[in-house]
C-alpha positions as CSV (number, residue, x, y, z in Angstrom):
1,X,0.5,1.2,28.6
2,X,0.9,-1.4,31.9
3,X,2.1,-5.2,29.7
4,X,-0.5,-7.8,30.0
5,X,0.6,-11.1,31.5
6,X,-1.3,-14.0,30.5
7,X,-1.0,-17.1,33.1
8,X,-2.7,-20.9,31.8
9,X,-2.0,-23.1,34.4
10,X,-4.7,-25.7,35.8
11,X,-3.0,-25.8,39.2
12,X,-5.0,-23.0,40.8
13,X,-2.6,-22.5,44.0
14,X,0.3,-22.2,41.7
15,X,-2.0,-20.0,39.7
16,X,-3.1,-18.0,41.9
17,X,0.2,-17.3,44.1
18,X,2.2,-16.5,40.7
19,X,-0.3,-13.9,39.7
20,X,0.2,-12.1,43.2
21,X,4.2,-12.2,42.6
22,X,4.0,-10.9,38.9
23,X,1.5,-8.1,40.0
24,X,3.9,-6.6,42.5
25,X,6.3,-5.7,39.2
26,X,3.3,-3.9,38.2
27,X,2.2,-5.9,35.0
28,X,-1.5,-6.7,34.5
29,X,-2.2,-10.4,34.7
30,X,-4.7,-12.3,33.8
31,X,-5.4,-16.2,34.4
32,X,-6.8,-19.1,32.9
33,X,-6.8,-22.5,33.7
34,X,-7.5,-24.5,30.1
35,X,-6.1,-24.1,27.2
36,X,-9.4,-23.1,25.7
37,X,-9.9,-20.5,27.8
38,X,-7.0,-19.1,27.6
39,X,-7.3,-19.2,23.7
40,X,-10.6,-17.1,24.3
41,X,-8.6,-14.7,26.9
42,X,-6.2,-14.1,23.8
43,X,-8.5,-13.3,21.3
44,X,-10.6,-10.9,23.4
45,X,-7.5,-8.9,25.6
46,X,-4.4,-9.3,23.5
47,X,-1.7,-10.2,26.1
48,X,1.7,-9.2,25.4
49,X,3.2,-12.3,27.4
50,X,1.9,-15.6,27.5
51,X,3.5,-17.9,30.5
52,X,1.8,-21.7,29.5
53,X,1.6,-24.9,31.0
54,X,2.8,-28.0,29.5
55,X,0.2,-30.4,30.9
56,X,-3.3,-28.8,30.6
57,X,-6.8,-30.8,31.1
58,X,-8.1,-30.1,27.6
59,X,-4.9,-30.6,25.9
60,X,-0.8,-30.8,25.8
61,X,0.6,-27.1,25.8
62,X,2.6,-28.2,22.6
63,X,-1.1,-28.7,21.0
64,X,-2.4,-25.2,22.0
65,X,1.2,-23.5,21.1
66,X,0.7,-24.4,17.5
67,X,-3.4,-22.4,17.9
68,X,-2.0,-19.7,19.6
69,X,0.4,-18.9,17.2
70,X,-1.7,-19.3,14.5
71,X,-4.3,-16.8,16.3
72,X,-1.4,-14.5,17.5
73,X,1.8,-15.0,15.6
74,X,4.1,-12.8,17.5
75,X,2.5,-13.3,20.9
76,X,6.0,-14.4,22.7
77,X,5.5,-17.7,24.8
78,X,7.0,-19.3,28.0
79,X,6.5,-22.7,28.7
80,X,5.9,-23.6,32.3
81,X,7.2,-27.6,32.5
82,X,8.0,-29.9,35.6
83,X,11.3,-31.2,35.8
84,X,12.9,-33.6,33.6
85,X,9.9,-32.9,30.9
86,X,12.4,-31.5,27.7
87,X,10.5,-33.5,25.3
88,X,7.7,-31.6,25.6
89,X,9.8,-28.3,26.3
90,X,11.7,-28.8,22.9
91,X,8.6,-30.0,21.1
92,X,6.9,-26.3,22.2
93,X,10.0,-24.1,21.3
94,X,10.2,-26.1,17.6
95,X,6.0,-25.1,17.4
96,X,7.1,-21.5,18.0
97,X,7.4,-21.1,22.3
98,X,10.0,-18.3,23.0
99,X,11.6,-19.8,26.2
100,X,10.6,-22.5,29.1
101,X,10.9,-22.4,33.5
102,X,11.1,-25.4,34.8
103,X,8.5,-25.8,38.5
104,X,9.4,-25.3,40.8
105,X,9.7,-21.7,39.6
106,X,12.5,-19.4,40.4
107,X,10.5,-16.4,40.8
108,X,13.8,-14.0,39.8
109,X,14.3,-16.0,36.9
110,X,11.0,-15.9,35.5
111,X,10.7,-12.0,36.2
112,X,13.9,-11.7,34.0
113,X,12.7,-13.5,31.1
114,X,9.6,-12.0,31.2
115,X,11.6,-8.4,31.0
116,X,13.7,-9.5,28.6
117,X,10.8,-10.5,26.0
118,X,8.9,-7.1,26.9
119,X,12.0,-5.1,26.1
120,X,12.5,-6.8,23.0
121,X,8.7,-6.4,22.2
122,X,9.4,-2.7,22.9
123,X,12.0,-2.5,20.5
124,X,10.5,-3.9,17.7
125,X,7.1,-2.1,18.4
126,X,9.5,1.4,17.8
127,X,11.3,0.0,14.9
128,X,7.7,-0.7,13.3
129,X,6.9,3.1,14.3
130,X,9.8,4.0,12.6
131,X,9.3,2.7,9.8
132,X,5.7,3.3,9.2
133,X,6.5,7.1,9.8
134,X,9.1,7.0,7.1
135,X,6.8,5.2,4.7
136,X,3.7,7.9,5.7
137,X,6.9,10.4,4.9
138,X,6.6,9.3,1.5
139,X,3.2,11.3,0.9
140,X,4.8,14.9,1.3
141,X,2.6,17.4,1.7
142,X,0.8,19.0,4.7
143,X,-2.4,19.9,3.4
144,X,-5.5,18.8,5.0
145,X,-6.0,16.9,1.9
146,X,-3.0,14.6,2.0
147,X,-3.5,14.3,5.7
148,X,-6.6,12.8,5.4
149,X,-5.2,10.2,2.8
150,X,-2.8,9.5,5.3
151,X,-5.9,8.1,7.9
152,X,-6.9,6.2,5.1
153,X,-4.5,4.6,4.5
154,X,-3.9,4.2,8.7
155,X,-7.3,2.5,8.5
156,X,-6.3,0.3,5.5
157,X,-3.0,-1.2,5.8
158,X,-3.9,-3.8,8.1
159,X,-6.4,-5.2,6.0
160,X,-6.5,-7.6,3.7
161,X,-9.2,-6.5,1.8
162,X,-9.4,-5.4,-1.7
163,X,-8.2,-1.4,-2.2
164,X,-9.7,0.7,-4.9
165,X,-7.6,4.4,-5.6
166,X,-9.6,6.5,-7.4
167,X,-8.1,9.7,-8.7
168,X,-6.8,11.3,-12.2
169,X,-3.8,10.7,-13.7
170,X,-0.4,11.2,-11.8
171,X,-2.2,11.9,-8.7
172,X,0.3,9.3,-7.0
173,X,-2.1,6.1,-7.1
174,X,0.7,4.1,-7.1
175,X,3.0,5.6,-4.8
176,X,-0.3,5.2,-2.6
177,X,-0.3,1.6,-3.1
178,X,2.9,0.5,-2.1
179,X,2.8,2.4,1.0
180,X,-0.3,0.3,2.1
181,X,2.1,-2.6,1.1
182,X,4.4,-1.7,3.3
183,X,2.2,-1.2,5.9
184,X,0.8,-4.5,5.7
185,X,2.2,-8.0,7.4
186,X,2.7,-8.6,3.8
187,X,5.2,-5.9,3.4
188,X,8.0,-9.0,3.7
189,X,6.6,-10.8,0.5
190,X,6.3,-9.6,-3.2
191,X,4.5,-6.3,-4.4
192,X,4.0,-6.7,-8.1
193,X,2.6,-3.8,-10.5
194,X,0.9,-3.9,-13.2
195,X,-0.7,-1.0,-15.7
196,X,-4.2,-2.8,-17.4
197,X,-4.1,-0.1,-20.2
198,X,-0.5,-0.5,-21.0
199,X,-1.0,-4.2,-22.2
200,X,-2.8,-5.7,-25.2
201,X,-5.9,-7.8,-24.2
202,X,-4.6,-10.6,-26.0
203,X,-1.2,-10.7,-23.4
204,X,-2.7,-9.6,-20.2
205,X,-4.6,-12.6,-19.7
206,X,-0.8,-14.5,-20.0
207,X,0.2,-11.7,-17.7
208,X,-2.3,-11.9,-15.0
209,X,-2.8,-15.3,-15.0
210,X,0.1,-17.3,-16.8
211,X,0.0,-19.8,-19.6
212,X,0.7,-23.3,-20.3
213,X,3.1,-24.4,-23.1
214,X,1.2,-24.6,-26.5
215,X,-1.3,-22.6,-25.0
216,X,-1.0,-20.7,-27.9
217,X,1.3,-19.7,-30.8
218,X,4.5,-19.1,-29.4
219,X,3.9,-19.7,-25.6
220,X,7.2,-22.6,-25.8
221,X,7.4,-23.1,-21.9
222,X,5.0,-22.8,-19.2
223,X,4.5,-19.2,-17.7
224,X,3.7,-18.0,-14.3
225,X,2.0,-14.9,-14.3
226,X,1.7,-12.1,-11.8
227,X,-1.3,-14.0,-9.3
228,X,1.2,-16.8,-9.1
229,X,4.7,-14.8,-8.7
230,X,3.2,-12.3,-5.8
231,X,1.3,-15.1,-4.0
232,X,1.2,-14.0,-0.1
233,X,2.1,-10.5,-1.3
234,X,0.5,-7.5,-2.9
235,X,-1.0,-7.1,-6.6
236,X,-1.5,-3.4,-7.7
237,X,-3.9,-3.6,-10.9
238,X,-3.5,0.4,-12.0
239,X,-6.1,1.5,-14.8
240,X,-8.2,-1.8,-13.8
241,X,-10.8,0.5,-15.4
242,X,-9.4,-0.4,-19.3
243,X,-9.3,-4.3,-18.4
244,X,-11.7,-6.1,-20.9
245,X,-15.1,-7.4,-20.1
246,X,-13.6,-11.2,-20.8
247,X,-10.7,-10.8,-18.4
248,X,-13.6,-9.0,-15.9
249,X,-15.1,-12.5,-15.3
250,X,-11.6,-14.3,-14.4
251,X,-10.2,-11.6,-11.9
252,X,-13.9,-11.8,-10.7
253,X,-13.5,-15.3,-9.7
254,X,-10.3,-14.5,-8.5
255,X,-11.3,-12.1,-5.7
256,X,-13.7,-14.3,-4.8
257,X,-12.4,-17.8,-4.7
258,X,-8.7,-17.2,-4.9
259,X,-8.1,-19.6,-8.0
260,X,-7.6,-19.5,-11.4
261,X,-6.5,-21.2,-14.5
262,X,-3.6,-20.6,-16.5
263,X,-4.2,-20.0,-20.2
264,X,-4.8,-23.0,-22.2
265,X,-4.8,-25.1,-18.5
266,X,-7.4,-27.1,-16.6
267,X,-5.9,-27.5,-13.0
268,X,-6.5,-24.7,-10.6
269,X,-4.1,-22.6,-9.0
270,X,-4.8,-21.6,-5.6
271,X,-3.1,-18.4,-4.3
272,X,-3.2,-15.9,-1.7
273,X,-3.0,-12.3,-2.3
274,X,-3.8,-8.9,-2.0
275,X,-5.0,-6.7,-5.0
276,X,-4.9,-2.7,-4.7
277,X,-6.5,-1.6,-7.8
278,X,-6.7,1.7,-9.4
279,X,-8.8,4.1,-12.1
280,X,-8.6,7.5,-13.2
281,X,-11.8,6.7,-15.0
282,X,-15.8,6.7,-13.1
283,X,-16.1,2.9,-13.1
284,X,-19.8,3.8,-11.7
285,X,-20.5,5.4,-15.2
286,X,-18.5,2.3,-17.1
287,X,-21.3,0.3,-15.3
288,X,-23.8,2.2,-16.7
289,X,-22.7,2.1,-19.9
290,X,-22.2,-1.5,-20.1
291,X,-18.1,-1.6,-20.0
292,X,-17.7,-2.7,-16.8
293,X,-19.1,-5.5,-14.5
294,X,-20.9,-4.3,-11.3
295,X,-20.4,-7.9,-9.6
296,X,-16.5,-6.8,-10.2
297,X,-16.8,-3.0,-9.1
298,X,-18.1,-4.3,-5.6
299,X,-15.4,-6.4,-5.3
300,X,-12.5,-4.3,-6.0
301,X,-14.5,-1.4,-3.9
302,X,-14.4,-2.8,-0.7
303,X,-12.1,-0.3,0.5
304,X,-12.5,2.6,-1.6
305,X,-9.5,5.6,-1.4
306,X,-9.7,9.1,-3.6
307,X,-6.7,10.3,-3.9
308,X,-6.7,14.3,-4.9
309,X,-5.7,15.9,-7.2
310,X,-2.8,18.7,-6.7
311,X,-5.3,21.3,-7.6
312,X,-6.9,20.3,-4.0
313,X,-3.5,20.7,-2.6
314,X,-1.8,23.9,-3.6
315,X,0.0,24.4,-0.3
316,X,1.9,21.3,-0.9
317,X,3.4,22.4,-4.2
318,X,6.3,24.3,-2.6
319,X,7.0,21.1,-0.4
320,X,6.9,19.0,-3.4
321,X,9.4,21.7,-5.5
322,X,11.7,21.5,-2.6
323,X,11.7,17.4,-2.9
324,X,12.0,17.1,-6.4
325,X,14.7,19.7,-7.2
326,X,16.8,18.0,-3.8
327,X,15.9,15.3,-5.6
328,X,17.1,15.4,-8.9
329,X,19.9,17.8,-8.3
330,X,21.7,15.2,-6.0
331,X,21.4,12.5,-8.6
332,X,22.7,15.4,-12.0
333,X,25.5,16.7,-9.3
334,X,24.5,20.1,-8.9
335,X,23.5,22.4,-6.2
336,X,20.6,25.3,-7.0
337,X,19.9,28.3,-4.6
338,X,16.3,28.2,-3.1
339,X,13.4,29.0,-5.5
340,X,12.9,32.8,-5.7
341,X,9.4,34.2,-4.7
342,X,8.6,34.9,-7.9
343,X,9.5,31.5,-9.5
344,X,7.7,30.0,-6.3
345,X,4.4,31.7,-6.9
346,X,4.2,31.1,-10.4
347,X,4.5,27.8,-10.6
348,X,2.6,27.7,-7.0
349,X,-0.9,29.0,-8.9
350,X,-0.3,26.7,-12.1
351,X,-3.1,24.0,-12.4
352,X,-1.4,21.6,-12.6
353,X,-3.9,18.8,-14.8
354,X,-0.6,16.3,-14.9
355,X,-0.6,16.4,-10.9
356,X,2.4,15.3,-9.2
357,X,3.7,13.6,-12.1
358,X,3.4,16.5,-14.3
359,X,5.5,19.1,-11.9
360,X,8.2,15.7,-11.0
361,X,8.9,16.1,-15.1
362,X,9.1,19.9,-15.3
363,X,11.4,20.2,-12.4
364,X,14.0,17.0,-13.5
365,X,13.9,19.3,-16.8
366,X,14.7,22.5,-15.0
367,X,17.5,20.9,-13.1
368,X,19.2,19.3,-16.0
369,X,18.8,22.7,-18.3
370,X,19.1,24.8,-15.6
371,X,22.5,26.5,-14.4
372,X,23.6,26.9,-11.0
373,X,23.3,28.7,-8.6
374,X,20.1,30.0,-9.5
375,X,16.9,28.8,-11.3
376,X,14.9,31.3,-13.8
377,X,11.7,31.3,-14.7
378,X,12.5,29.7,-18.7
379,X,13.8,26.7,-16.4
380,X,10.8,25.4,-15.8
381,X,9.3,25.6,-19.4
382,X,6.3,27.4,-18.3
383,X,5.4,28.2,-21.7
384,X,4.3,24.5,-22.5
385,X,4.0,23.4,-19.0
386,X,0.1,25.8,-17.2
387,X,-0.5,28.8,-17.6
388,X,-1.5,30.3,-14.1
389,X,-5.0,29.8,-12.9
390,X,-6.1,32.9,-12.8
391,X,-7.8,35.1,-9.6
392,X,-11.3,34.5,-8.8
393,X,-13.1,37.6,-10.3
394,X,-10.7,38.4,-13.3
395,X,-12.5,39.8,-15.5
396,X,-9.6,40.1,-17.9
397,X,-9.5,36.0,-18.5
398,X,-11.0,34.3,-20.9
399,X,-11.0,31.2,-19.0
400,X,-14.3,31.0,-17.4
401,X,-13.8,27.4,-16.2
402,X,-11.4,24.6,-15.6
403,X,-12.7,22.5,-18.4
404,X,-12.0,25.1,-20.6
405,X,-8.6,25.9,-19.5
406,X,-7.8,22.0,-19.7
407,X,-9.1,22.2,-23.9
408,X,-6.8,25.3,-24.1
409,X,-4.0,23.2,-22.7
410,X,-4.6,20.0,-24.7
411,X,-5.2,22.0,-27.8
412,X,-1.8,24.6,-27.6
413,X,0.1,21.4,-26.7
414,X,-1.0,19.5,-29.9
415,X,-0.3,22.8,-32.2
416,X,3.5,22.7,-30.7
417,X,4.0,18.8,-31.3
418,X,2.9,19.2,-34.9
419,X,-0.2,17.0,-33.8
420,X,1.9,14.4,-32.5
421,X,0.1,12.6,-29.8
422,X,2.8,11.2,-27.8
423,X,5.0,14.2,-28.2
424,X,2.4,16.2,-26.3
425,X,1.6,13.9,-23.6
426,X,5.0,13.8,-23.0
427,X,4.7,18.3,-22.5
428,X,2.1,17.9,-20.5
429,X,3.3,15.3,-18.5
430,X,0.4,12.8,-18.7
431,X,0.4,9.4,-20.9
432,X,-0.8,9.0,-24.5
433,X,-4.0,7.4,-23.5
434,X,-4.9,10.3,-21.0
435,X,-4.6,12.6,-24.2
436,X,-6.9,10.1,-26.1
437,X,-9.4,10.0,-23.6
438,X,-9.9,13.7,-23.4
439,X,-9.7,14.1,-26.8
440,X,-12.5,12.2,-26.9
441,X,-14.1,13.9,-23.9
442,X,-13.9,17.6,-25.9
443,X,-14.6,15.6,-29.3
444,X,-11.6,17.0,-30.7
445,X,-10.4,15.9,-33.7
446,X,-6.7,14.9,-35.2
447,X,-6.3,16.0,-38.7
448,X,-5.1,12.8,-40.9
């Protein structure tokens, strides 16, 4: 890519001659000979150099410094000043100007700042490659699947609009979400989680939004909550789909005016921030049924992501083994042979209704039970974890359909915890509410 040289300069001859000079180091230069204009140039090309006169017709360069900056923060900037003008010249480097010539320009000089700044701008532009590729590295898998979250989230980061990850339980929504964090301009600033369905309706208020002292029984000192603490960063809202219909109409106002109320306040608090929210549940049905605003769904769905299941992703299930067992082995000291064919299909054709979560647990078991060199097959607990799904065509199955193999599961997993609810989440590697909700899905009953 040639660099873009922007020149804004109201003396045309010196205009005119510079732009021949800088053209012969091959560097694409455009001109402009008001600020305004050259504000206009900036917003339309995106120059990476911006060489700017100190004395313009419309206004003082120091004045338009401050509106370039504010339309291209890291835009580097050269002042152009006559001699014996360092007011001006230190008032434009305090507003954000990189560096200053002095006219009559020494043509060498200026070439070799110019340089200087593109080299820099180089540097930094591989350092932010770098590091996007090694959060993007984060997502493992190859599949055709994950690589088309990975656009997404391409298409995403540099937004500041509201993210809603769709997707079951321990798909990875919120690895997802701080990724597009860290992505973002924002990645500098605060990235604050927080699960909906984890906290009581009567705290998450207090959580969300803070509280004042006396606010209520026990609230002693005033509290920020989480809109406050990660203001100019990222919110993640995971499970936004259990939040109650009350709290609905203050995130609502939220996302639209960027203000709130503490509890038991009156003065507003202004904030800027980002919300990624997630749901494992059909907030389109919740709607329909009345448990879930539709004002509020539009809002948080402005950039709508599904992330898939692992079902939808077999072929990444042997990268995903080989990071998890690296994984935890490094961190229990131990060192394990790679996974035998065998062991490798198995677990390969499991379904896998816990997703990536799910297999993380059963291979940190596996490593810590396991004995090295070599893994087994009873390593990996396949007799609670998933049966294999089996072959299309089978006729020896039983299981004539994913639904029914996911009752199976839920059922043989509550027989071996002696009905204790957390105790099988915990086997099939999904959280206690997860087990509620499809317990109520099949209408399956606990004995009391």
């Amino acid at each position: 890519m040639i660099p873009q040289i922007l020149l804004v300069d109201d003396d045309r001859i010196f205009l005119t001659l510079l732009a021949k000079r800088l053209a012969q180091e091959g560097w694409q230069i455009s001109t402009a000979e008001t600020a305004a204009e050259g504000l206009e140039k900036i917003r339309r090309s995106k120059p990476e150099i911006l060489l700017l006169d100190v004395l313009l017709p419309d206004r003082s360069g120091v004045e338009a410094v401050s509106e370039v900056k504010a339309l291209a923060p890291d835009l580097p900037i050269v002042m152009v000043s006559t001699s014996g003008d360092t007011k001006n010249i230190v008032a434009a480097i305090k507003n954000g100007a990189s560096d200053y010539v002095k006219k009559p320009v020494d043509e060498a000089l200026l070439t070799f700042k110019i340089q200087q700044l593109l080299d820099v701008l180089t540097l930094k532009r591989t350092q932010t490659e770098f590091r996007e590729n090694a959060e993007i590295k984060r997502l493992i898998g190859e599949s055709s699947a994950i690589k088309k979250l990975v656009r997404e989230i391409s298409k995403v980061a540099n937004s500041d609009a509201t993210v809603l990850l769709s997707g079951e339980t321990g798909t990875g929504k919120g690895l997802v979400a701080e990724v597009i964090h860290a992505l973002n301009r924002r990645r500098n600033q605060r990235f604050i989680s927080i699960n909906c369905a984890a906290i009581p309706a009567t705290l998450l208020e207090s959580e969300l939004f803070g509280h004042e002292r006396g606010a209520f029984t026990g609230a002693i000192r005033e509290k920020k909550g989480i809109f406050e603490l990660a203001d100019r960063g990222t919110i993640f809202l995971d499970e936004i789909g259990d939040i109650a219909p009350e709290l609905q109409v203050k995130l609502l106002r939220v996302l639209q005016g960027h203000e709130f109320e503490r509890v038991g306040g009156v003065k507003s608090v202004k904030v800027d921030v980002r919300v990624i929210a997630a749901t494992n549940r059909n907030l389109e049905e919740a709607i329909g049924k009345g448990l879930f605003r539709e004002d509020l769904f539009y809002r948080l769905n402005v950039l709508p992501i599904a992330v898939p299941s692992l079902r939808d992703r077999q072929e990444d299930i042997p990268l995903l083994l080989e990071h998890f067992i690296r994984q935890f082995s490094e961190k229990a000291e131990k060192r394990f042979e790679k996974l035998s064919p065998d062991i490798l299909e198995t677990l390969s054709a499991y379904a896998w209704p816990g997703n990536v979560r799910e297999l993380q647990n059963v291979v940190e078991r596996a490593v810590v039970f396991g004995k090295e060199p070599r893994f087994n097959v009873g390593d990996f607990n396949v007799h609670v974890a998933r049966p294999a799904v089996p072959p299309a065509g089978d006729g020896g199955s039983n299981v004539s359909s994913l639904k029914e193999l996911e009752q199976q599961l839920l059922l043989q997993a509550l027989r071996q915890s002696g009905g204790n609810v957390s105790r099988a989440a915990r086997t099939l590697g999904i959280s206690r509410g997860t087990v509620y909700r499809r317990l109520e899905r099949y209408e399956i009953g606990l004995k009391k």
